[in-house]
Every structure is written in structure tokens, then in C-alpha cells.
C-alpha positions as CSV (number, residue, x, y, z in Angstrom):
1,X,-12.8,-126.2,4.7
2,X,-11.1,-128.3,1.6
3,X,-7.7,-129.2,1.9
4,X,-5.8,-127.7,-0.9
5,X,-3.3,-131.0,-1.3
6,X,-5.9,-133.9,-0.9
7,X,-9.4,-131.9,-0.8
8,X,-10.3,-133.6,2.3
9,X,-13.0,-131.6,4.3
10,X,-12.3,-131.9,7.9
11,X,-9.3,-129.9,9.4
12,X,-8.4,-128.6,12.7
13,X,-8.0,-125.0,13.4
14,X,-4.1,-124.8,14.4
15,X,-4.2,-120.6,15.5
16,X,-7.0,-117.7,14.4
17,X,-5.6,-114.3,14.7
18,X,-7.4,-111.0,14.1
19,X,-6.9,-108.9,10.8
20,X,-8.2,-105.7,9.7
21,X,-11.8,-106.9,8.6
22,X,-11.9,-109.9,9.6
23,X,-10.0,-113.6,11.4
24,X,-6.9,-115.0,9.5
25,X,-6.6,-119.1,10.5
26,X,-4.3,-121.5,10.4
27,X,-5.6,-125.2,9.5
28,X,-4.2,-128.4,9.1
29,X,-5.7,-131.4,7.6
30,X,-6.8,-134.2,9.5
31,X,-6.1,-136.6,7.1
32,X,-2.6,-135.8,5.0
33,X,-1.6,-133.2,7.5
34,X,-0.7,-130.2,4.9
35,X,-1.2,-127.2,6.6
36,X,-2.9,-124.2,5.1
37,X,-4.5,-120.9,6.0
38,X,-8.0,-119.1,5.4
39,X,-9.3,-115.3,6.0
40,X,-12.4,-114.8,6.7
41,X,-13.5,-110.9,6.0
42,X,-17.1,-109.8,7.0
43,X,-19.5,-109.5,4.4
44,X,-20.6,-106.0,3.4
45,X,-24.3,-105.2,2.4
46,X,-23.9,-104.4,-1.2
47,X,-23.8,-100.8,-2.6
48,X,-25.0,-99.6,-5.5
49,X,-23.3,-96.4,-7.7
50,X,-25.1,-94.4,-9.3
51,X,-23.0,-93.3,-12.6
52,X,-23.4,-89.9,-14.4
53,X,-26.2,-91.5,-16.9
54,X,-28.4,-92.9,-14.3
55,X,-27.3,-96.5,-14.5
56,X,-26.7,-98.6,-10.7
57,X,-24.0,-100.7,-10.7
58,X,-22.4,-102.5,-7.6
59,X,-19.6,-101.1,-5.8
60,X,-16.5,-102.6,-7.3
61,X,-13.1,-102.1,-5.2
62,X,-11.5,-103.7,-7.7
63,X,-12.2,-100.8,-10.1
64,X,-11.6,-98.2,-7.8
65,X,-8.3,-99.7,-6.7
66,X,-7.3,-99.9,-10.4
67,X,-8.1,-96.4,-11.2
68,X,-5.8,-95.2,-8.6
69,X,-3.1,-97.1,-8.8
70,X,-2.7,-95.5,-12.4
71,X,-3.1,-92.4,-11.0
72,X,-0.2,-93.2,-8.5
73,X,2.3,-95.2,-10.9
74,X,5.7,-94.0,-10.7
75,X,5.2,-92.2,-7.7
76,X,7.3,-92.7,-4.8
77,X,4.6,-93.6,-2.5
78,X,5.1,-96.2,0.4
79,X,3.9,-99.6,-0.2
80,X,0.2,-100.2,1.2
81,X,-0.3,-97.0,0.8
82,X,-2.9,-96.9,-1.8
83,X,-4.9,-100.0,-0.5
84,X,-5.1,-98.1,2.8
85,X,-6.7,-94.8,1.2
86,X,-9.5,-97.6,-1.1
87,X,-9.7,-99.2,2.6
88,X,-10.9,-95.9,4.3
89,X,-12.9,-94.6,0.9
90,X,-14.8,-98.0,1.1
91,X,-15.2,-98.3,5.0
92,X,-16.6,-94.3,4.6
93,X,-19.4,-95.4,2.2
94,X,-20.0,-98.5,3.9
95,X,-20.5,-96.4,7.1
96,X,-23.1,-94.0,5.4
97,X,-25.5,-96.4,5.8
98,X,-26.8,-95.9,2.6
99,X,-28.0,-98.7,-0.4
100,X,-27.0,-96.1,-3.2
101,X,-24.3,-93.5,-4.1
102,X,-23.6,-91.2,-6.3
103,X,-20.0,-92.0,-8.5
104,X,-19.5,-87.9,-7.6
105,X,-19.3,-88.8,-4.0
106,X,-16.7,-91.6,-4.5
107,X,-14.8,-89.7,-7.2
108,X,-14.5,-86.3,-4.2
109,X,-13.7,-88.5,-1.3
110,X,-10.5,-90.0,-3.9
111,X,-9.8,-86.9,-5.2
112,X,-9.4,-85.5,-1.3
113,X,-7.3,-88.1,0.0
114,X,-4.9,-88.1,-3.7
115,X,-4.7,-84.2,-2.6
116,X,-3.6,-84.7,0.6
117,X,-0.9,-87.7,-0.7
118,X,0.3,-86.8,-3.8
119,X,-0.1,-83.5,-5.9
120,X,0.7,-85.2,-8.6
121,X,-1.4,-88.4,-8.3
122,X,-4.1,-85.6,-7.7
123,X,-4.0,-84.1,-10.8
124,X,-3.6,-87.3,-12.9
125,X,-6.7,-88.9,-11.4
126,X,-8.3,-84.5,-11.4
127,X,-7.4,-85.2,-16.0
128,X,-9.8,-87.6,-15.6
129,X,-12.5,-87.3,-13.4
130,X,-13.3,-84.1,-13.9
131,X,-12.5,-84.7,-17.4
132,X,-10.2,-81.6,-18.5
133,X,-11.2,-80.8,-22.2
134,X,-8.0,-78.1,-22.7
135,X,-4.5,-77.0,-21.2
136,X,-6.5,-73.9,-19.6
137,X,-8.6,-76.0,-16.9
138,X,-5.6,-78.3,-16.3
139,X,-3.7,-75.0,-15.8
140,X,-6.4,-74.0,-13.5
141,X,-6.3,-77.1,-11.3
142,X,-2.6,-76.9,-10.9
143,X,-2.9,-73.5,-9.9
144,X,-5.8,-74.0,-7.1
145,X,-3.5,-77.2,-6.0
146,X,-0.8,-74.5,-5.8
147,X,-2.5,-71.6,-3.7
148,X,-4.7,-73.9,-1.5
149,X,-1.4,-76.3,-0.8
150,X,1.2,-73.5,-0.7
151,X,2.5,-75.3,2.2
152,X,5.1,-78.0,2.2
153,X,4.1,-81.0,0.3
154,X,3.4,-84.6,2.0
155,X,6.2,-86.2,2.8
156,X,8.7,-87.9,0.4
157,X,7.4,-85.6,-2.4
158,X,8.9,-82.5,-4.1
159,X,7.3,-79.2,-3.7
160,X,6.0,-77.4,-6.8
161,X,8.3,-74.7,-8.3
162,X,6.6,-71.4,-8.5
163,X,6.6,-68.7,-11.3
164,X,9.0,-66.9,-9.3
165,X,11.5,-69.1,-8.2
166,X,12.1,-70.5,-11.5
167,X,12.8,-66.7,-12.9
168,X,15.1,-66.3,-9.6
169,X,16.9,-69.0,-11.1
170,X,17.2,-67.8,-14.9
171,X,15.1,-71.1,-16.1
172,X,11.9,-69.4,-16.6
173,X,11.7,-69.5,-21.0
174,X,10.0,-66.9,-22.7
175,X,7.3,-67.9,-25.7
176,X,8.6,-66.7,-28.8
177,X,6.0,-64.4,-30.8
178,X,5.8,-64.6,-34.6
């Protein structure tokens, strides 16, 4: 391994821990003494997605991770909490075994976990994947969220307000006909 100050190649291993996916290890040069630190994650066969059109293209975290996270911006969500939901999407298609899935598969498992974390994340990333073309099947979507999760929400989030309590409370506004 290079040294990062003098790019000398030999260094001593100082201590090598264990991480997630793989062995975090602290170096230090043998020749200017800087200390640095390496990970070293396993290497993953690739997987290939198969998009709605037919084209394979490699598994890209990066884009999955970037596709929730707008779906979760401005939610109060704990921090590492979205890289550990793209950690167990991606360890669940790794574990399948298989060279090629379909971008339905990866866009369900997302849209199961966002249900279970955020209602509203869910919905955000629901606009999109399942690419709502009016207010009627949005409506629809927030309505199956709301009888199949009529339970309390996941912690740290608000519950939806139903029909009802909002005319209990006087706030429900009637559409004006012309």
C-alpha cells in the first residue's frame, strides 16, 4: 500500500479490526512514518438489472442510494439510517444468487422497507416508481398506506390524520361548487 504523504510502498500494519463487509487497518510508513488507514470490503460478483426496456446494466449502489435519499430528504430519519436499508437491499440481491434482476424486484424490496420507515418517504419514492400519471392513483396509494398501516406509525414520525378526525376538529374544508 502507497503512502499518502511520500508514496512510499512498504508499511507495517499498526492494528486490523473487523467492519461490516470487510477489515479496516491501520498502517504506518516505514519510511516517513505518517500513519494512515485502508478498508478492505469483499468483492461482490457483479449483478446485472434488467430495466423496463430490456437493457442490462450493472448494479449501481450509488444510484440506488441517491434515489432514496431524495425520497427521504427532510425527513426526520436517524443518521445511517438509509445506508443501512441500501445495505440489506443490496446484501438481499447479492444473496439470491443470481447474475440478473429485474429493476421490479429492487424497486419492491425499496418500496417495502420505505413503507415500513417512513410513510412519507414511501409515497415520494411510490410518485415515482410506480410512476403516478394523476392525483386519483396518488390518492389511491395514500389510502392503501392508510388502511394497511392503520396502526401507529414508525417511530419518530407523525401518524396520518384521518377523514374523520380532521371533521372532529372543524378543519375538514368543503370544495366549493360553481
Amino acid at each position: 500500500m502507497r503512502c499518502s504523504q511520500c508514496g512510499f510502498i512498504e508499511s507495517k500494519v499498526i492494528d486490523s479490526r473487523s467492519i461490516d463487509d470487510g477489515i479496516r487497518r491501520r498502517r504506518q510508513c516505514l519510511k516517513c512514518g505518517a500513519r494512515f488507514t485502508t478498508v478492505e470490503r469483499y468483492q461482490q460478483k457483479s449483478i446485472f438489472v434488467i430495466k423496463k426496456d430490456g437493457r442490462r446494466e450493472e448494479f449501481n449502489r450509488d444510484k440506488l442510494l441517491s434515489g432514496v435519499r431524495k425520497a427521504c430528504e427532510k425527513r426526520p430519519l436517524p443518521t445511517g439510517t438509509i445506508d443501512k436499508l441500501i445495505d440489506g437491499i443490496e446484501n438481499e440481491l447479492y444473496t439470491t444468487g443470481k447474475a440478473e434482476i429485474e429493476c421490479s424486484l429492487i424497486g419492491d424490496l425499496v418500496m417495502e422497507r420505505l413503507r415500513d420507515l417512513d410513510h412519507i418517504a414511501y409515497i415520494r419514492f411510490a410518485s415515482v416508481y410506480r410512476e403516478f400519471t394523476d392525483i386519483s392513483t396518488l390518492k389511491q396509494a395514500v389510502d392503501t398506506l392508510i388502511d394497511t398501516n392503520n396502526s401507529t406509525p414508525p417511530d419518530g414520525q407523525l401518524a396520518l390524520i384521518t377523514k374523520e378526525q380532521l371533521k372532529a376538529k372543524g378543519k375538514l374544508r368543503r370544495r366549493r361548487t360553481s
